[in-house]
FIMARNU-66552 format. One record per residue (C-alpha): residue in three letters; x, y, z; residue number from 1. Coordinates in Angstrom, 2 decimals. Layout:
{residu: ALA	u: X	v: Y	w: Z	num: NUM};
...
END
This chain:
{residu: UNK	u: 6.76	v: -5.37	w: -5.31	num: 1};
{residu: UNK	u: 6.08	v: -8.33	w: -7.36	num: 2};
{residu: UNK	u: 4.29	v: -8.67	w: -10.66	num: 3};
{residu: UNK	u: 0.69	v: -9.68	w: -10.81	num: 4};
{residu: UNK	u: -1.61	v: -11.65	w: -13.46	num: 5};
{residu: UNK	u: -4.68	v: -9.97	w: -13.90	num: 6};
{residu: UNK	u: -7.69	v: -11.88	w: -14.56	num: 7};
{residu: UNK	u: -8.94	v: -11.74	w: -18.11	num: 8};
{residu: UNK	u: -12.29	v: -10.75	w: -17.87	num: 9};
{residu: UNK	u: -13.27	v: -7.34	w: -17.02	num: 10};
{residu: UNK	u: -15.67	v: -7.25	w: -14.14	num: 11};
{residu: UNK	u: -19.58	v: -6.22	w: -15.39	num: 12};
{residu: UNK	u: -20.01	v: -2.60	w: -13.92	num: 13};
{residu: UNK	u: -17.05	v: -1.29	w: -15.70	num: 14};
{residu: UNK	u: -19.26	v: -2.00	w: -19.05	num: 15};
{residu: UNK	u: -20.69	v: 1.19	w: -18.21	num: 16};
{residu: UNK	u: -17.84	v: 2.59	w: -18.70	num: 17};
{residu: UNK	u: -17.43	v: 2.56	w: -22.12	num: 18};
{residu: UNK	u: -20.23	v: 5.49	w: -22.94	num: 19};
{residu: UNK	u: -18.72	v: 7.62	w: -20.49	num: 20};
{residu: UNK	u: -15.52	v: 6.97	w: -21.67	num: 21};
{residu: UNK	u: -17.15	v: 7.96	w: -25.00	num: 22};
{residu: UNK	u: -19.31	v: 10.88	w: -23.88	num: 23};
{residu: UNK	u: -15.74	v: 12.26	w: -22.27	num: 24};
{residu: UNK	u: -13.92	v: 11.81	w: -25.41	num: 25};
{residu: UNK	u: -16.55	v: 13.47	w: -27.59	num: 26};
{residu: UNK	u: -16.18	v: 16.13	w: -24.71	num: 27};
{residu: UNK	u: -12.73	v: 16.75	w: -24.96	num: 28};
{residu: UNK	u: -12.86	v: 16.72	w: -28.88	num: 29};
{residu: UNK	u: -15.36	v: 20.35	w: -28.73	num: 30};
{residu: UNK	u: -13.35	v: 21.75	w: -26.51	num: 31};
{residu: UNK	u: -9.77	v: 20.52	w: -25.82	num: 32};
{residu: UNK	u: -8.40	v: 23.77	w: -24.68	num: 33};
{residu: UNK	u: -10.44	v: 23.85	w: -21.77	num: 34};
{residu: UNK	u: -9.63	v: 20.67	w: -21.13	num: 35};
{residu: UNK	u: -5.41	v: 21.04	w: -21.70	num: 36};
{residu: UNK	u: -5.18	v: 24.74	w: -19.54	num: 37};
{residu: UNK	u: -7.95	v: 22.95	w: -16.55	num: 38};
{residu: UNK	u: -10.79	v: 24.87	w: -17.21	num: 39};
{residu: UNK	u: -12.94	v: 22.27	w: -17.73	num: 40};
{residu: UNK	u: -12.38	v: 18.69	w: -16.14	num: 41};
{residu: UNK	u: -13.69	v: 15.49	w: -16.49	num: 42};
{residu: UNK	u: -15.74	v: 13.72	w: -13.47	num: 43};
{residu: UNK	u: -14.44	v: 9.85	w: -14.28	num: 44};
{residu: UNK	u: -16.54	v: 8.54	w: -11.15	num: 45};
{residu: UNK	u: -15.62	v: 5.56	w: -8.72	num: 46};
{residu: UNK	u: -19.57	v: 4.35	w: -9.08	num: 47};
{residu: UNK	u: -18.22	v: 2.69	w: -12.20	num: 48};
{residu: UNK	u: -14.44	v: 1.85	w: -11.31	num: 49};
{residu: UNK	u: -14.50	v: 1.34	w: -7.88	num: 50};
{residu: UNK	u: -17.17	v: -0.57	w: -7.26	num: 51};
{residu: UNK	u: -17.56	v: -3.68	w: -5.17	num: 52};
{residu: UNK	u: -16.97	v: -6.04	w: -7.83	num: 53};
{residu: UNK	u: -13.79	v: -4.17	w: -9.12	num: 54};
{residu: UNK	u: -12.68	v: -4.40	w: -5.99	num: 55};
{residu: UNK	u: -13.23	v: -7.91	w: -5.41	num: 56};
{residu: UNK	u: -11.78	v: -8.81	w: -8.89	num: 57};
{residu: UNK	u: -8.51	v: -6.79	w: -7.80	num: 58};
{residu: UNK	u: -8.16	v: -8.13	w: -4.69	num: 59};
{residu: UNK	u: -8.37	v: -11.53	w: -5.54	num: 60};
{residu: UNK	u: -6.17	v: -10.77	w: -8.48	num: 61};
{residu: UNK	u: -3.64	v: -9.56	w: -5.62	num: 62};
{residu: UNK	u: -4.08	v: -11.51	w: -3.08	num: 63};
{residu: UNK	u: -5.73	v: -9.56	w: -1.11	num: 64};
{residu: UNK	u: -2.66	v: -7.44	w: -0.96	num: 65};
{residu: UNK	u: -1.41	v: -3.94	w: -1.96	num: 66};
{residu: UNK	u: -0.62	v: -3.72	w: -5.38	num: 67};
{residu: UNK	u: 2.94	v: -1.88	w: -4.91	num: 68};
{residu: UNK	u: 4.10	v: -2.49	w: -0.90	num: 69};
{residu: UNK	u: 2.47	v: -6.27	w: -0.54	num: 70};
{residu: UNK	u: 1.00	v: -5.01	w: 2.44	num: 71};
{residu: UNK	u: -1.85	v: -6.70	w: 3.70	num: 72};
{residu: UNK	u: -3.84	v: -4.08	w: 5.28	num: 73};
{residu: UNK	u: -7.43	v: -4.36	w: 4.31	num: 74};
{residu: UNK	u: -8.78	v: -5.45	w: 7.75	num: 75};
{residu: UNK	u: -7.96	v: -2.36	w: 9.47	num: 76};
{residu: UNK	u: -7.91	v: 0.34	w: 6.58	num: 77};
{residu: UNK	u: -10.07	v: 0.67	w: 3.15	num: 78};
{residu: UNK	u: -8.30	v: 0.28	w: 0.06	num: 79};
{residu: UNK	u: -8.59	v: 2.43	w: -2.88	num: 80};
{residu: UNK	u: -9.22	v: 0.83	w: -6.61	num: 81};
{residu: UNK	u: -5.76	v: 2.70	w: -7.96	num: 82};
{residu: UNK	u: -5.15	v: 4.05	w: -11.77	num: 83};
{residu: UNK	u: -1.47	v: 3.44	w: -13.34	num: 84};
{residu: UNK	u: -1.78	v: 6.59	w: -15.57	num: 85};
{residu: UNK	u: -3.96	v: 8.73	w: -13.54	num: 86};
{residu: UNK	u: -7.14	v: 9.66	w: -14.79	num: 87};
{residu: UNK	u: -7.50	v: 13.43	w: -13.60	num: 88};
{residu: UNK	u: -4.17	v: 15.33	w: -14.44	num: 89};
{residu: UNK	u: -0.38	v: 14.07	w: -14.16	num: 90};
{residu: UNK	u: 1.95	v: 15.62	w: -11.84	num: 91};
{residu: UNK	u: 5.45	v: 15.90	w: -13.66	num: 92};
{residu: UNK	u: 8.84	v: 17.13	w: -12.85	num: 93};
{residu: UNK	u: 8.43	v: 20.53	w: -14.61	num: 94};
{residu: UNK	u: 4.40	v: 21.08	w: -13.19	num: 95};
{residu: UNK	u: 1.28	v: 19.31	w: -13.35	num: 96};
{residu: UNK	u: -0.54	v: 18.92	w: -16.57	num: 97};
{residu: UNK	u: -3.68	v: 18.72	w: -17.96	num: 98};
{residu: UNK	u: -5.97	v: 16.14	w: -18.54	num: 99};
{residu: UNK	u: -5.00	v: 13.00	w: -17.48	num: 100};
{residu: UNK	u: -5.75	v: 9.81	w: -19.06	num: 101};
{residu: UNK	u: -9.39	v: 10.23	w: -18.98	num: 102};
{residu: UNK	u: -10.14	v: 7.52	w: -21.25	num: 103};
{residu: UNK	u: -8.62	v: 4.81	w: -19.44	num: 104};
{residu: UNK	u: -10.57	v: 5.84	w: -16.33	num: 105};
{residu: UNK	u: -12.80	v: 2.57	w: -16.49	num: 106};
{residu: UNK	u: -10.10	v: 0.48	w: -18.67	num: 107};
{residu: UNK	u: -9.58	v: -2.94	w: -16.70	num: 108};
{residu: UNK	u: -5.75	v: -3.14	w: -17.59	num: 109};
{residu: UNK	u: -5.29	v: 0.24	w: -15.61	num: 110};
{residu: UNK	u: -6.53	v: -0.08	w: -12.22	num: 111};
{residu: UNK	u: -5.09	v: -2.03	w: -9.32	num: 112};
{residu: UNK	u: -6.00	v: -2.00	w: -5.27	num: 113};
{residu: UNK	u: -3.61	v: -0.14	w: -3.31	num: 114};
{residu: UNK	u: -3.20	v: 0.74	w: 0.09	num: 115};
{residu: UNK	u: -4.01	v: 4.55	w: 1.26	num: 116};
{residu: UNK	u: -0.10	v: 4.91	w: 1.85	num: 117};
{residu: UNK	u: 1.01	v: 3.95	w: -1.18	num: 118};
{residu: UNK	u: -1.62	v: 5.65	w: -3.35	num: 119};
{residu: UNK	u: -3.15	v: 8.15	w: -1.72	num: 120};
{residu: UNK	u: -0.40	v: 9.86	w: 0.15	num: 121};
{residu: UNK	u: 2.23	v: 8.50	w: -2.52	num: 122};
{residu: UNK	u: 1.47	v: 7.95	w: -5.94	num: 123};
{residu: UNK	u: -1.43	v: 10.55	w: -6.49	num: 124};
{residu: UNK	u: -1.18	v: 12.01	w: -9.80	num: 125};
{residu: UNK	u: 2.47	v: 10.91	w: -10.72	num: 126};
{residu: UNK	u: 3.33	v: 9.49	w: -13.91	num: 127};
{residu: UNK	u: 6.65	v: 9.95	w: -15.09	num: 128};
{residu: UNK	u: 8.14	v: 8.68	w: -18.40	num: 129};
{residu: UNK	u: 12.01	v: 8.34	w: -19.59	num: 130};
{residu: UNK	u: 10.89	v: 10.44	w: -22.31	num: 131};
{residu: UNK	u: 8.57	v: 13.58	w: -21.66	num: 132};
{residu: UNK	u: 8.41	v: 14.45	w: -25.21	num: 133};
{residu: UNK	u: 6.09	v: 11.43	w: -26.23	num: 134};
{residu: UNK	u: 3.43	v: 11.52	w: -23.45	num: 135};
{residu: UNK	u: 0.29	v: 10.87	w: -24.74	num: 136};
{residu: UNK	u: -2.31	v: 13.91	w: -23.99	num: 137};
{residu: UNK	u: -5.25	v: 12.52	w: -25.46	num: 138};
{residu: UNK	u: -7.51	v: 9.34	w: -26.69	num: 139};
{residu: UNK	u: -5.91	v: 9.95	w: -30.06	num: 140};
{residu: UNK	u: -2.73	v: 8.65	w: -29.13	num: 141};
{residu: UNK	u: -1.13	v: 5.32	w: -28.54	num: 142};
{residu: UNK	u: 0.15	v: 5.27	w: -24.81	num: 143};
{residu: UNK	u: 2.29	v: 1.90	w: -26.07	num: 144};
{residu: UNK	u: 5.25	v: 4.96	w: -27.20	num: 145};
{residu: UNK	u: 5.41	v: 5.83	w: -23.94	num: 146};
{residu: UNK	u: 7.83	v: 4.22	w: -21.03	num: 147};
{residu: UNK	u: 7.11	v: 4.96	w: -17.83	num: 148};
{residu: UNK	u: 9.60	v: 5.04	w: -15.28	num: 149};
{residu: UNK	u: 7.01	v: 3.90	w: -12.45	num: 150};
{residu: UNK	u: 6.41	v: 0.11	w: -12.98	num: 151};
{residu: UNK	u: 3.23	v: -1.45	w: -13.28	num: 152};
{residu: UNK	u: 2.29	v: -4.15	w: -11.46	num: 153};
{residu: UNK	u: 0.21	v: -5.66	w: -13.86	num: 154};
{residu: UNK	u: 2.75	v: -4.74	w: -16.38	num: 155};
{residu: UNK	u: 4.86	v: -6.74	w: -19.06	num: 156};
{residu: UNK	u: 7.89	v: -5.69	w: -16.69	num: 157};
{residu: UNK	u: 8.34	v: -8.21	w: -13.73	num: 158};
{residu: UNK	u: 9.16	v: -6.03	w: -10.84	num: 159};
{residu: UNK	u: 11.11	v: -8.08	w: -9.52	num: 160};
{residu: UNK	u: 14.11	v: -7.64	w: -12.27	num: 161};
{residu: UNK	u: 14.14	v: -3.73	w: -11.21	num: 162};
{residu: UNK	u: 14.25	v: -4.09	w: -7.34	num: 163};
{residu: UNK	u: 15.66	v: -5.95	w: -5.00	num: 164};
{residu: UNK	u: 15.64	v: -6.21	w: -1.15	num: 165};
{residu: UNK	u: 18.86	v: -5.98	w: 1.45	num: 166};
{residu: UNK	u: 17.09	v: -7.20	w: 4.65	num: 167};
{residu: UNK	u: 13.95	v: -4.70	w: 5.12	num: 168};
{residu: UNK	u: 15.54	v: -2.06	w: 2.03	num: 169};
{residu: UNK	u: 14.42	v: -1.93	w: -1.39	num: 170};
{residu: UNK	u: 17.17	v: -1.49	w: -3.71	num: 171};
{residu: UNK	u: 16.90	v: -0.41	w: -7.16	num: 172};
{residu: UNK	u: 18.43	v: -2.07	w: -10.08	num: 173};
{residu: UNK	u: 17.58	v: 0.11	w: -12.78	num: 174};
{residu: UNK	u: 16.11	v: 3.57	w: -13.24	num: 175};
{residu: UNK	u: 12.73	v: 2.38	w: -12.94	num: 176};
{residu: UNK	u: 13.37	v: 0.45	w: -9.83	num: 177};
{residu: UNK	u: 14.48	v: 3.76	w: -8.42	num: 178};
{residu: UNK	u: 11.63	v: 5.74	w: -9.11	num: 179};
{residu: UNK	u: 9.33	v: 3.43	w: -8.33	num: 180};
{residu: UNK	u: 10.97	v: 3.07	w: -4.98	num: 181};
{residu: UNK	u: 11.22	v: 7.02	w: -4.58	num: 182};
{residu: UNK	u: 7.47	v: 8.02	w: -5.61	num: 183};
{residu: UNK	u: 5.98	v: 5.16	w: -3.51	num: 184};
{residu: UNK	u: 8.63	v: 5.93	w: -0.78	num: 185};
{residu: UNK	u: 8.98	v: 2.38	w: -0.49	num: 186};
{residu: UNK	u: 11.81	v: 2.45	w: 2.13	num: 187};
{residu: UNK	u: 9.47	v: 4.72	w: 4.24	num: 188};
{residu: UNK	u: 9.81	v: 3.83	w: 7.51	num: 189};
{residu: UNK	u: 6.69	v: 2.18	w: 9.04	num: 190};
{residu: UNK	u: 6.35	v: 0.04	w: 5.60	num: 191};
{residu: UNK	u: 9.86	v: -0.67	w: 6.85	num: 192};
{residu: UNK	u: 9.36	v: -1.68	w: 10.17	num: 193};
{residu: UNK	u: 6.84	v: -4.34	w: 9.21	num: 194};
{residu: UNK	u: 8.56	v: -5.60	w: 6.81	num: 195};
{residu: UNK	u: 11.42	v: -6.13	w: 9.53	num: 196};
{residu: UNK	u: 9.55	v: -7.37	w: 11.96	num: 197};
{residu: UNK	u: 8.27	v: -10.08	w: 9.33	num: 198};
{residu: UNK	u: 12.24	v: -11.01	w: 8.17	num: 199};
{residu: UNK	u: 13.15	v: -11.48	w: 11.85	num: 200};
{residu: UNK	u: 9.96	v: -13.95	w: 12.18	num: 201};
{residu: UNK	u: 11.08	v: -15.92	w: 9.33	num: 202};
{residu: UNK	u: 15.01	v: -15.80	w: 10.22	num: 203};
{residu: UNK	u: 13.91	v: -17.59	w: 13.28	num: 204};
{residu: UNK	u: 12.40	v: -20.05	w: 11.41	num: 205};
{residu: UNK	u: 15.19	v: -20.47	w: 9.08	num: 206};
{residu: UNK	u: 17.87	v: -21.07	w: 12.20	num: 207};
{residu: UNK	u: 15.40	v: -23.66	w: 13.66	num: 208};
{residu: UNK	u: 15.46	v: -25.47	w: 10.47	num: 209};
{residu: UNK	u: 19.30	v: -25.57	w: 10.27	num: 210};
{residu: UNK	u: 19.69	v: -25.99	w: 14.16	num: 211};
{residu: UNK	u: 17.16	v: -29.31	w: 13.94	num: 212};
{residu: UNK	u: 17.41	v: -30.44	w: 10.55	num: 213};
{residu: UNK	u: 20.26	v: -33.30	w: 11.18	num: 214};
{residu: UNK	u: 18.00	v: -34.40	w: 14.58	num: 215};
{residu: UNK	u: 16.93	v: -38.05	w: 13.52	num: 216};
{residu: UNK	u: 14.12	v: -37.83	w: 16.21	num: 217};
{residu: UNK	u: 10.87	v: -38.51	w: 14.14	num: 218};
{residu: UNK	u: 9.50	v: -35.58	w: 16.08	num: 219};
{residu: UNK	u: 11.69	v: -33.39	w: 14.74	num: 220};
{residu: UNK	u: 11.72	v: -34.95	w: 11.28	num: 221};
{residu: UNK	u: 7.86	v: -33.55	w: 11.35	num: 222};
{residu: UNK	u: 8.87	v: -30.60	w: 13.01	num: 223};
{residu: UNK	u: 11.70	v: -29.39	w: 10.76	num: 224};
{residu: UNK	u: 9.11	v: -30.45	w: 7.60	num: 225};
{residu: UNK	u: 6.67	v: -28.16	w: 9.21	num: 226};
{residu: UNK	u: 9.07	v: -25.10	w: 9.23	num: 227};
{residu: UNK	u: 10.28	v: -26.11	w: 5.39	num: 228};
{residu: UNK	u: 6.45	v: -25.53	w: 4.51	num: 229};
{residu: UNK	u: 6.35	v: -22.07	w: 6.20	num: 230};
{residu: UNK	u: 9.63	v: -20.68	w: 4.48	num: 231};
{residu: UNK	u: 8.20	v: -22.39	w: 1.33	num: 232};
{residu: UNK	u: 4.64	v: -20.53	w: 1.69	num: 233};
{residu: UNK	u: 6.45	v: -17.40	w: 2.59	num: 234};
{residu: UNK	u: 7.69	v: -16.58	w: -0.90	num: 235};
{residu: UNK	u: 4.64	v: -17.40	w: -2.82	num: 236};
{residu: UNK	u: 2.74	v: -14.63	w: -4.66	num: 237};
{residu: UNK	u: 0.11	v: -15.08	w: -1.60	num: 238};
{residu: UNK	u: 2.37	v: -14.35	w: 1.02	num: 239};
{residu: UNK	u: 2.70	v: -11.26	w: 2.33	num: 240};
{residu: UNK	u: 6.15	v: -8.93	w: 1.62	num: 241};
{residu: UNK	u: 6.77	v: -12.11	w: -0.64	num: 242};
{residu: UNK	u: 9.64	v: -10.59	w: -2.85	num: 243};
{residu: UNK	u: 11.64	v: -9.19	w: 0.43	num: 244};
{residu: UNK	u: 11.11	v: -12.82	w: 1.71	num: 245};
{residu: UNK	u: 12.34	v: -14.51	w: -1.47	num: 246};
{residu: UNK	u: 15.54	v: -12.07	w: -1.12	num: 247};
{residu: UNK	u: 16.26	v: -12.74	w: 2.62	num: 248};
{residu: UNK	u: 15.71	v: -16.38	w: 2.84	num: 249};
{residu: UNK	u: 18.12	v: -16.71	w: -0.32	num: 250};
{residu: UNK	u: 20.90	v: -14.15	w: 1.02	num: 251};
{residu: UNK	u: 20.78	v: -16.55	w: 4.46	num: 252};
{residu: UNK	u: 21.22	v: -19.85	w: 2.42	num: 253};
{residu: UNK	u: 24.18	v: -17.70	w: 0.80	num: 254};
{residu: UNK	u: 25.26	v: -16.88	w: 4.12	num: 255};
{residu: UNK	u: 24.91	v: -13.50	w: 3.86	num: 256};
{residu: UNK	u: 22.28	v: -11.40	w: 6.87	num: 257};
{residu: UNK	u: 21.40	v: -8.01	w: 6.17	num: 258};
{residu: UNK	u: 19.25	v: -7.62	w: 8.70	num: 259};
{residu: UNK	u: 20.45	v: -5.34	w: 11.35	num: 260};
{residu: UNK	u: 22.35	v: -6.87	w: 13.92	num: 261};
{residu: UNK	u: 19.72	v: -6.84	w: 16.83	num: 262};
{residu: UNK	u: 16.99	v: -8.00	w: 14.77	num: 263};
{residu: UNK	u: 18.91	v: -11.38	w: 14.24	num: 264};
{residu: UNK	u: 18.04	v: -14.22	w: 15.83	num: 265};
{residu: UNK	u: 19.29	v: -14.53	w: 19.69	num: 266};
{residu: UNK	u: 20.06	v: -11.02	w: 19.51	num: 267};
END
């Protein structure tokens, strides 16, 4: 998981947001009752957040990769246009609870793109904070009190200082690392399993560089240059499962291989 930089402008059909967003909060001001016990729920609708231009904005914003995994998976599977504080309830440890943050349903600084995995069989409605007590329930609160244990990756928290990677595992370095890691099941095993099979690839290239990279041959001068560019591009924010790449290439120049033993090179 890395930290992205959202572009500043909101994209146009989330300005029709904003009297919704209005027209829910006026709701929930007659009648918040119904609104806190369920009886009555909001309909925050995906014709204004999710539509094609959100989804372009986020993607391009990303990458074209999943906001929490750095998957790229969009060719074979649909993404979903993701809330951070989820708009319909919140699912804590002690039950789920009603509403959600219904008023940052079409907010631009909320959404992301996610993979199904990570957000629709993962994340759902789960929102957890260090401190239950000063959840916001409402638009008349200021959600900046809050400190969520699941990190944002849009957020003023680079990812990247909370979890690390051993080889193909995620390894938290903090409490938010570790729920992140936990509610996203980031060490789940298929997400795993690419991600090894794309260390091993670049582990390869790593031993070709130090195997050629004394050879004064001018062929493989250029050849050895080419490989330098491919570890180079594989830890860019681009680059698919960049931050596990960062890790691995810099454990190998330390000397140290946590990948298991037969996915190493000339195993």
């Amino acid at each position: 998981m890395i930290r992205y930089a959202k572009s500043p402008a909101a994209p146009s059909s989330l300005k029709r947001g904003v009297a919704a967003t209005d027209a829910d909060c006026a709701a929930y001001d007659a009648s918040p009752a119904a609104y806190r016990d369920g009886t009555a729920k909001f309909d925050v609708t995906s014709d204004i957040y999710g539509t094609k231009v959100v989804k372009r904005g986020l993607k391009a914003d990303q990458h074209d990769k999943c906001a929490f995994c750095e998957a790229i998976f969009d060719a074979n599977v649909a993404g979903d246009v993701e809330h951070y504080r989820p708009k319909g309830a919140v699912e804590t440890g002690s039950g789920r609870i009603y509403p959600g943050y219904y008023w940052l349903g079409y907010v631009w600084w909320n959404l992301s793109y996610a993979c199904p995995d990570c957000n629709e069989y993962r994340k759902r409605d789960h929102f957890p904070l260090a401190n239950e007590i000063v959840r916001v329930r409402d638009h008349h609160g200021d959600v900046s009190v809050e400190a969520p244990l699941l990190l944002d990756p849009y957020g003023q928290a680079d990812p990247r200082n909370h979890i690390c990677f051993r080889g193909e595992a995620p390894i938290h370095l903090s409490p938010e690392g570790s729920a992140t890691i936990q509610i996203l099941a980031l060490d789940r095993t298929t997400l795993a399993r690419e991600r090894l099979h794309h260390l091993r690839q670049l582990s390869n290239v790593y031993q070709s560089v130090q195997l050629l990279k004394d050879d004064t041959r001018p062929e493989a001068i250029a050849h050895v240059a080419r490989l330098r560019d491919q570890l180079a591009a594989a830890v860019t924010p681009k680059a698919r499962f960049s931050a596990a790449s960062a890790d691995h290439l810099a454990n190998l120049a330390a000397g140290r291989d946590y990948l298991p033993p037969e996915a190493r090179p000339g195993a």
